[in-house]
C-alpha positions in Angstrom: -14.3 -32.5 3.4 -16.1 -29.2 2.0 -13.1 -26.7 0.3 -12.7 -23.2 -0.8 -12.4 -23.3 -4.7 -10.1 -20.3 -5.5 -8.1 -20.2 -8.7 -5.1 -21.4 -8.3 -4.6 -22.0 -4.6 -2.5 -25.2 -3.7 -3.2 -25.4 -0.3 -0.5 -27.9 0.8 2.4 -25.7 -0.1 1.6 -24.0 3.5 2.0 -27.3 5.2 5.6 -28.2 3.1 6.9 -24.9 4.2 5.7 -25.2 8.0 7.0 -29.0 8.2 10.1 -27.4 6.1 11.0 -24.9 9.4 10.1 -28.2 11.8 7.6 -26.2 13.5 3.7 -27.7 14.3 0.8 -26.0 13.7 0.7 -24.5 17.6 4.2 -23.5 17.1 3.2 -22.0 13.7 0.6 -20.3 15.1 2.6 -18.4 17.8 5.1 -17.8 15.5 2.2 -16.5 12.9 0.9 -14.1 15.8 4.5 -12.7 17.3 5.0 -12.1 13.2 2.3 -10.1 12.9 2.9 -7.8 15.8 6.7 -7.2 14.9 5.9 -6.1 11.8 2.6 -4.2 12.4 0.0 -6.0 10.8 -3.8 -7.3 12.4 -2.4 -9.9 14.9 -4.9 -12.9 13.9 -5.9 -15.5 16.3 -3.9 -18.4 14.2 -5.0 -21.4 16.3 -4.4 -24.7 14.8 -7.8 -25.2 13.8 -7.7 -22.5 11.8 -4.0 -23.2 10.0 -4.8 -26.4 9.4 -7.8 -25.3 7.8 -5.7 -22.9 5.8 -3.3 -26.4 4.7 -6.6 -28.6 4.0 -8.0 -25.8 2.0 -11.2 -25.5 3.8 -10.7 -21.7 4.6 -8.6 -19.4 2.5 -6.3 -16.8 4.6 -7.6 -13.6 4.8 -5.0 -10.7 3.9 -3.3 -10.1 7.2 -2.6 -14.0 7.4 -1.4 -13.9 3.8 1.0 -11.2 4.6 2.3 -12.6 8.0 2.7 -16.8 6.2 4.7 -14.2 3.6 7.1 -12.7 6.4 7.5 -16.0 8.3 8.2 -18.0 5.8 10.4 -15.3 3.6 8.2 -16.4 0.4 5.5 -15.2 -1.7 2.1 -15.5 -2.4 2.8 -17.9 -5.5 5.3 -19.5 -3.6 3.1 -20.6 -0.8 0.5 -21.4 -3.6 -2.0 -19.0 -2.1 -2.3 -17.8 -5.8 -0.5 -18.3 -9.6 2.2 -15.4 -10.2 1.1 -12.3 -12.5 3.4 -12.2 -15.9 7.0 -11.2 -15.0 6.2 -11.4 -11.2 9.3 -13.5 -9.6 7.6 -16.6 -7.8 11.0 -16.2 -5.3 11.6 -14.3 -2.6 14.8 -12.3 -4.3 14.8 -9.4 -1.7 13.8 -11.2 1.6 9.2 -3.2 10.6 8.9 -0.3 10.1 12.3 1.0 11.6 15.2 1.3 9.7 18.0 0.9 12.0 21.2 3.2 10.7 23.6 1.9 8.3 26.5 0.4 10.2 29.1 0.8 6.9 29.0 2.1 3.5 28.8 -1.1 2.0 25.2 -1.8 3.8 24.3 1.3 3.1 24.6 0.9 -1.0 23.6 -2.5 -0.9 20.0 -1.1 1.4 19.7 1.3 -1.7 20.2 -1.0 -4.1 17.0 -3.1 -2.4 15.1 -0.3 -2.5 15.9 0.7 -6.1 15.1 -3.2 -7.2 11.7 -2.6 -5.3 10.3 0.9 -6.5 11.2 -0.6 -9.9 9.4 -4.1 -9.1 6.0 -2.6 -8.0 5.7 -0.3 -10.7 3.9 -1.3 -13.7 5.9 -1.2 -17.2 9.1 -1.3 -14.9 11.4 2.5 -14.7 12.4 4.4 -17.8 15.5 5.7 -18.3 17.2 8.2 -16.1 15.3 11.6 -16.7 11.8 10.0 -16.8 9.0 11.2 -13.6 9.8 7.5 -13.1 13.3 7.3 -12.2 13.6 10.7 -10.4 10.9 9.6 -7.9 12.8 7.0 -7.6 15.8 8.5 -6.9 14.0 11.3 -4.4 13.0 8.1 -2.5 16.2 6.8 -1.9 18.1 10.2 -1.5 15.4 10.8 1.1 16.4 7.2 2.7 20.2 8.1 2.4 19.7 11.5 4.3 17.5 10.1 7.3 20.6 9.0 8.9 22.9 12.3 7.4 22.9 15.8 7.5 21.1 18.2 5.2 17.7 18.9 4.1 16.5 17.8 -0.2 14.0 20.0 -1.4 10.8 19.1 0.1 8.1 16.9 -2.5 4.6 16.6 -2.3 3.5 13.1 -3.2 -0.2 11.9 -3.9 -0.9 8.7 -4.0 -4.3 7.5 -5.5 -6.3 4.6 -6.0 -9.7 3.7 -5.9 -11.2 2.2 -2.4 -9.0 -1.4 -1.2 -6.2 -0.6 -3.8 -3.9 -0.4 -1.2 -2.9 2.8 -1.8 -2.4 3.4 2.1 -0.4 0.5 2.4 1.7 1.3 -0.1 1.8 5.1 1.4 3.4 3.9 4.7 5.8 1.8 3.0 7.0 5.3 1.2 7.1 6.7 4.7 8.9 4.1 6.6 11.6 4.2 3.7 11.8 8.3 3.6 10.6 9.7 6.3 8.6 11.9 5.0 4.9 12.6 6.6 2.3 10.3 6.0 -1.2 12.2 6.0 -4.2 10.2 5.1 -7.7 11.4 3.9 -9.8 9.3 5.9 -8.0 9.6 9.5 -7.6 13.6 9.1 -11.3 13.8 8.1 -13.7 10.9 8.4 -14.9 11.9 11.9 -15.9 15.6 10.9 -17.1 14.3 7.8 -19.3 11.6 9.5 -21.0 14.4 11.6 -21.5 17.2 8.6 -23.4 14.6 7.0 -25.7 13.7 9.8 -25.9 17.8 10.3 -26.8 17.9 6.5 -29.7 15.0 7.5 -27.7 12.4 5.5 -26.5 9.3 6.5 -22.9 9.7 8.1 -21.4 7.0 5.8 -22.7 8.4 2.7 -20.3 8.6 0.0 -22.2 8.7 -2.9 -24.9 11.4 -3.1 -24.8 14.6 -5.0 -25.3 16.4 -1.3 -22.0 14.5 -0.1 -19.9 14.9 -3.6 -21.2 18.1 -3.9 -21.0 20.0 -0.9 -18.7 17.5 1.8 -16.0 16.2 -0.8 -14.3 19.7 -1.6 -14.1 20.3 2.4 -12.1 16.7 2.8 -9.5 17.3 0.2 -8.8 21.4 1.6 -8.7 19.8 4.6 -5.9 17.3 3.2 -4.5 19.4 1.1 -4.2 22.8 3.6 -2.1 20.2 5.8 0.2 19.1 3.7 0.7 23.0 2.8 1.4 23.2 6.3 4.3 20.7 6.4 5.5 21.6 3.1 6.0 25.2 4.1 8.2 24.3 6.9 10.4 21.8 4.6 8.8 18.5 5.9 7.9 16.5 1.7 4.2 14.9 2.6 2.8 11.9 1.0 -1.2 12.3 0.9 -3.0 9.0 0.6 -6.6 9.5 -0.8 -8.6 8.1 -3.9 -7.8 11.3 -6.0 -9.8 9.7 -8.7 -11.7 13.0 -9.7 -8.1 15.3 -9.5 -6.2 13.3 -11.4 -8.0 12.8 -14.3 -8.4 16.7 -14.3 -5.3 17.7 -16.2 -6.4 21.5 -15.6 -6.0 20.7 -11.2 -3.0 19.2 -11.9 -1.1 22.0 -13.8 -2.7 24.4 -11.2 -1.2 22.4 -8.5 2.2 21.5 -10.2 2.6 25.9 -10.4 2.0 26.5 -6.9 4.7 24.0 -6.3 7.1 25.3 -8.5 6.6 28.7 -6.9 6.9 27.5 -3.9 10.3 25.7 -4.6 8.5 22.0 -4.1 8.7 18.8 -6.3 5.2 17.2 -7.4 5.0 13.3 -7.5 1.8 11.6 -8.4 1.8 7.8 -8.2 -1.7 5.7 -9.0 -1.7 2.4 -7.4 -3.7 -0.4 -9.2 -5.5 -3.7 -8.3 -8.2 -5.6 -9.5 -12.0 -6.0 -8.5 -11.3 -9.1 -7.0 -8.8 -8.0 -4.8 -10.2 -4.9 -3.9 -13.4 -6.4 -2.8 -11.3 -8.5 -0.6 -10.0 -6.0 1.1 -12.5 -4.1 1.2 -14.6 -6.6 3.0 -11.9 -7.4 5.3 -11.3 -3.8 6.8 -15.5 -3.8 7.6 -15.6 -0.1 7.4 -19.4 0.9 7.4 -18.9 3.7 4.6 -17.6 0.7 2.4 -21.3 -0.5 2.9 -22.8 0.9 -0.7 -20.0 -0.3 -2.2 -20.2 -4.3 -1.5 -23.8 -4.2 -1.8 -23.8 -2.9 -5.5 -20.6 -4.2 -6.3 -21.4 -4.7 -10.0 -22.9 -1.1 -10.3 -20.0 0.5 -8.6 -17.5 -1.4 -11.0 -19.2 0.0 -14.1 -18.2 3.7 -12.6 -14.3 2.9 -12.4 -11.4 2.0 -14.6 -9.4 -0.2 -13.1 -7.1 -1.0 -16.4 -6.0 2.4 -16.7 -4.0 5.0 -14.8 -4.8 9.1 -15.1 -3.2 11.0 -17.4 -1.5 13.0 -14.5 0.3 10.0 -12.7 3.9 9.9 -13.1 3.9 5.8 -11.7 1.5 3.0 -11.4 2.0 0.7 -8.9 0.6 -2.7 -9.6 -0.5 -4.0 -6.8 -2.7 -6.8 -8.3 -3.5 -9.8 -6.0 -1.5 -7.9 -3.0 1.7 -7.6 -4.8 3.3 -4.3 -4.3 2.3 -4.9 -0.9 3.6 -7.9 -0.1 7.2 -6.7 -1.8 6.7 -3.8 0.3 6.9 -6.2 3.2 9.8 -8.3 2.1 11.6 -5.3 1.8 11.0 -3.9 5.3 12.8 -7.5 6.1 15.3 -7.2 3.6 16.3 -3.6 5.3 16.5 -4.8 8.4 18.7 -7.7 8.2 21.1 -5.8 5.9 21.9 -3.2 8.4 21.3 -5.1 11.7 
């Protein structure tokens, strides 16, 4: 039988933990798919062929399917052996969607903040300073904001960018900072892509170009006012915003960044920047997976593309890195969600 060679993928830890809940592979499958739609992820098809192709290591899972084996089983990726754990990354599932029902007691309550705490410090890369760092009053904001969903008053509203270059996850890890806050959730791509796509054809350019001088030149600035003039708009009214975009050029311009961080101050608004980071690998991954047609340059001169990015450092501007190598942010994200809800069920 022919197999996927990826490193460090044991593909019979999937069976162990499906024989482990006494469930077949139809069963698993159903379960797989009723999984995915609870917590709103790609519901894949997940017929036995295809699971037990996953077990015999003849297809490796995509990312959806890695996500929902994740949340059905209440492991993680090393622990289902879909890949080796990174340094200091906890092959348990310690903190095992997107509504947060309200806290029944105080006790829940402290120990849901405590989760999320023991997350935002997980995901971020070179762990939390002490109290006082950007680090630790993001932190804080994000779980005062969580507190406050469910009681009165009103924090001061924040402005949170969140950057990353293209399958980073930076989106992912933007709605997980929304389900937990409540803050708005504005993303590049859905306020923009459609305008964007016909500018570019009026300009005689392709609509998925994203490379050219024409479309970094003359289309680029319009997609970030664009962003940037709505999350104005919500910040003006008290609603914090977290604006999910690749903010590679902004970022690494220390000048924007002060400009930006006065306007808030004047304004009487916090400034947040967080930089989420992944390797190639994994970002080619995902990349493929979403099938997006403005992705197309990218996968078919991968090699050139990489020599234009850094992926081992962060800007100078961000105040946290998430490292979300191999998916793990992400799938922490997730186990949190779950963690959440059984707490204050």
């Amino acid at each position: 039988m022919k197999t996927t060679q990826r490193p460090g993928w044991i593909p019979s830890r999937l069976r162990e933990h499906r024989e482990a809940h006494g469930l077949t592979l139809e069963a698993a499958g159903e379960r797989l798919r009723q999984t995915a739609l609870r917590h709103g992820l790609a519901v894949p098809a997940a017929n036995f062929q295809t699971l037990w192709g996953h077990e015999q290591g003849t297809g490796y899972p995509g990312p959806h399917y890695r996500r929902a084996y994740c949340l059905l089983y209440e492991a993680t990726e090393p622990e289902l052996g879909f890949r080796p754990a990174l340094p200091g990354e906890s092959q348990k599932a310690e903190i095992v969607i997107s509504d947060l029902p309200a806290p029944s007691n105080p006790a829940a309550d402290d120990a849901a903040a405590q989760v999320i705490e023991e997350t935002f410090t997980k995901v971020s890369l070179g762990d939390i300073e002490a109290d006082g760092s950007p680090q630790a009053l993001l932190r804080g904001r994000v779980v005062d904001a969580w507190r406050r969903r469910h009681g009165g008053g009103s924090p001061k509203p924040i402005l949170v960018l969140v950057g990353g270059y293209a399958g980073s996850g930076k989106s992912e890890f933007s709605r997980f900072l929304s389900d937990i806050t409540g803050w708005a959730f504005l993303d590049k791509d859905s306020l923009t892509r459609s305008i964007v796509e016909r500018l570019l054809v009026s300009l005689g350019s392709d609509p998925n170009d994203r490379q050219s001088e024409l479309y970094l030149k003359e289309v680029r600035p319009l997609e970030y006012r664009c962003l940037m003039e709505t999350a104005w708009d919500n910040l003006n009214v008290g609603t914090s915003s977290i604006l999910s975009a690749p903010f590679i050029t902004e970022l690494k311009d220390e000048a924007w960044f002060t400009r930006l961080e006065n306007r808030c101050t004047a304004k009487g608004i916090d400034l947040a920047a967080i930089w989420v980071r992944c390797d190639p690998e994994s970002m080619r991954e995902y990349i493929e997976f979403r099938g997006a047609a403005r992705d197309a340059w990218k996968l078919n001169n991968w090699e050139q593309y990489l020599t234009g990015i850094d992926t081992d450092n962060s800007p100078p501007t961000a105040h946290v890195t998430v490292d979300n190598r191999l998916g793990s942010a992400i799938s922490l994200a997730d186990q949190t969600r779950e963690a959440l809800k059984r707490i204050l069920a």
